[in-house]
N, C-alpha and C positions, 0 to 999 in steps of 0.2 A: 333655851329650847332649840332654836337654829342652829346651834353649836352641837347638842346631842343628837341634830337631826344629819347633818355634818359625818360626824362619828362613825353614826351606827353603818350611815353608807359607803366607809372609807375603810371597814370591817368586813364588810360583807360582800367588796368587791372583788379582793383575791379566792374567798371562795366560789364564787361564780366563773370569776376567770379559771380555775383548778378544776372546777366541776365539768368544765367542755373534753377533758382528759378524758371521761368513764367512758364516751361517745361509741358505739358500737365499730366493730371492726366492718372493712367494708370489702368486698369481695363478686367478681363475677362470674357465674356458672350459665358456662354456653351449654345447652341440652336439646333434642329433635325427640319432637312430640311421638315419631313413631320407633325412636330409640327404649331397647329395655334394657340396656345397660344405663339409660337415664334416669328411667322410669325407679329402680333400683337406688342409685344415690339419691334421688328425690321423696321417696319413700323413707332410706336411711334417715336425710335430714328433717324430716318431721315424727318419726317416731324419737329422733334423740333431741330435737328443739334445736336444731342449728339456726334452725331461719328464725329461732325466737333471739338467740344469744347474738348472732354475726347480721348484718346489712347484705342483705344475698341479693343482686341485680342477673334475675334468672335474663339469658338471652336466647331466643330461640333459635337454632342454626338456618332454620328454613327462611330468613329475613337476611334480605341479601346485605344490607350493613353489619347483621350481628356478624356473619360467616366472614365478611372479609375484614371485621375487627380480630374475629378467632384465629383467622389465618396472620395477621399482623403480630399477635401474641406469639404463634409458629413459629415464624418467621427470626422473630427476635431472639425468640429462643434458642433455635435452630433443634427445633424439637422432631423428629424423625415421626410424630402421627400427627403433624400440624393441621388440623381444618377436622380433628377427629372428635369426635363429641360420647360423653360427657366430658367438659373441662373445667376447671378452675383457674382462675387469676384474681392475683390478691399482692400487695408489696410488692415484694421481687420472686413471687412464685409464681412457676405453670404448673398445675399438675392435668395427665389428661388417663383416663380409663378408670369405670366404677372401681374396683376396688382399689389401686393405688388413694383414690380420695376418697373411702370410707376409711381406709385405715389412717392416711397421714392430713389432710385437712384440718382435725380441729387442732393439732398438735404443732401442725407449720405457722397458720395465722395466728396463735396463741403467741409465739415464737417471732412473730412480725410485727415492724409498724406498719399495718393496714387501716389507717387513719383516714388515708383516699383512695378512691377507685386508680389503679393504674392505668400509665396511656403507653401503650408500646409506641408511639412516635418519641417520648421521652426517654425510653430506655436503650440503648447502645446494643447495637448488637456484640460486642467484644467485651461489655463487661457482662452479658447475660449468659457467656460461654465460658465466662474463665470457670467458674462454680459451681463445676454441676455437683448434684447430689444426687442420691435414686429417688426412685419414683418419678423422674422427668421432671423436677425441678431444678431450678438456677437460682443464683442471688448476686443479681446485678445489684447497683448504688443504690440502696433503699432510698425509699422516702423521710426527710428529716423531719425532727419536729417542729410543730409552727408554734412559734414565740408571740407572732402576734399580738394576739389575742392579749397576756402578759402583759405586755410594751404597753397598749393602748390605757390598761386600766391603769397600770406604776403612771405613765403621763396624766390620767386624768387625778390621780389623788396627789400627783405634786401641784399640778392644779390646783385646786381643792386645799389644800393645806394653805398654798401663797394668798389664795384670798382670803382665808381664815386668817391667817397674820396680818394681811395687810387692813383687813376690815377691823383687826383688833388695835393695830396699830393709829389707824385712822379713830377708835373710839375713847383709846386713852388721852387724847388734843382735847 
């Protein structure tokens, strides 16, 4: 019975480790409450369920850390309407003005490992500029993927296996 109890969790662990993959993409949209070009992408994204599909971390421009996060995202980018609201940041994307991100948003982050919120202290200003594309986006070093997660379960079912053998070993004496 300890042995198929053993089993069944030495089965079930790589899908749980695989299952942290579906994990929603994560993404942040700096916006000003008396903005109607915000007002508009925010509209867009709930009439089309973005906010149901993506991790959207709305930041408000009027909150003096969001604004000088927005400007650090500018910055890195070396984005010509930096600190200008509505904007996106997501992987290795800026995108900034309502319709540039009604039209390319779900198509770029689809397109991205957006697995974690980015940190403009972490991305380079030199590789944010080799790349540019339109719509005011760039693709600096993305984000890799975390194996983690992987590593710790494969380690725990070698585990897991060694005491099974060694408890069988010990019960054949």
């Amino acid at each position: 019975m300890k042995l198929k109890f053993i089993v069944i969790i030495f089965l079930l662990m790589p899908i749980i480790a695989l299952a942290q993959g579906d994990a929603k993409k994560k993404a942040y949209f700096f916006y000003g409450d008396q903005c109607l070009h915000c007002h508009k992408v925010d509209d867009y994204f709930k009439a089309n369920g973005v906010y149901d599909k993506y991790d959207i971390t709305k930041l408000e421009f009027g909150n003096p850390f969001n604004a000088r996060l927005l400007l650090k995202f500018g910055d890195v980018y070396n984005d010509p309407d930096k600190g200008a609201v509505p904007a996106m940041a997501f992987a290795d994307k800026f995108i900034v003005g309502d319709q540039p991100i009604i039209d390319n948003f779900a198509r770029e982050i689809d397109a991205a490992d957006a697995s974690i919120l980015p940190d403009p202290d972490k991305i380079s200003q030199n590789t944010a500029t080799e790349n540019p594309t339109s719509s005011n986006t760039s693709a600096p070093a993305g984000n890799k993927k975390n194996y983690f997660p992987v590593i710790i379960v494969a380690l725990i079912a070698i585990g897991g296996a060694t005491l099974v053998y060694v408890n069988r070993k010990k019960s054949d004496k």
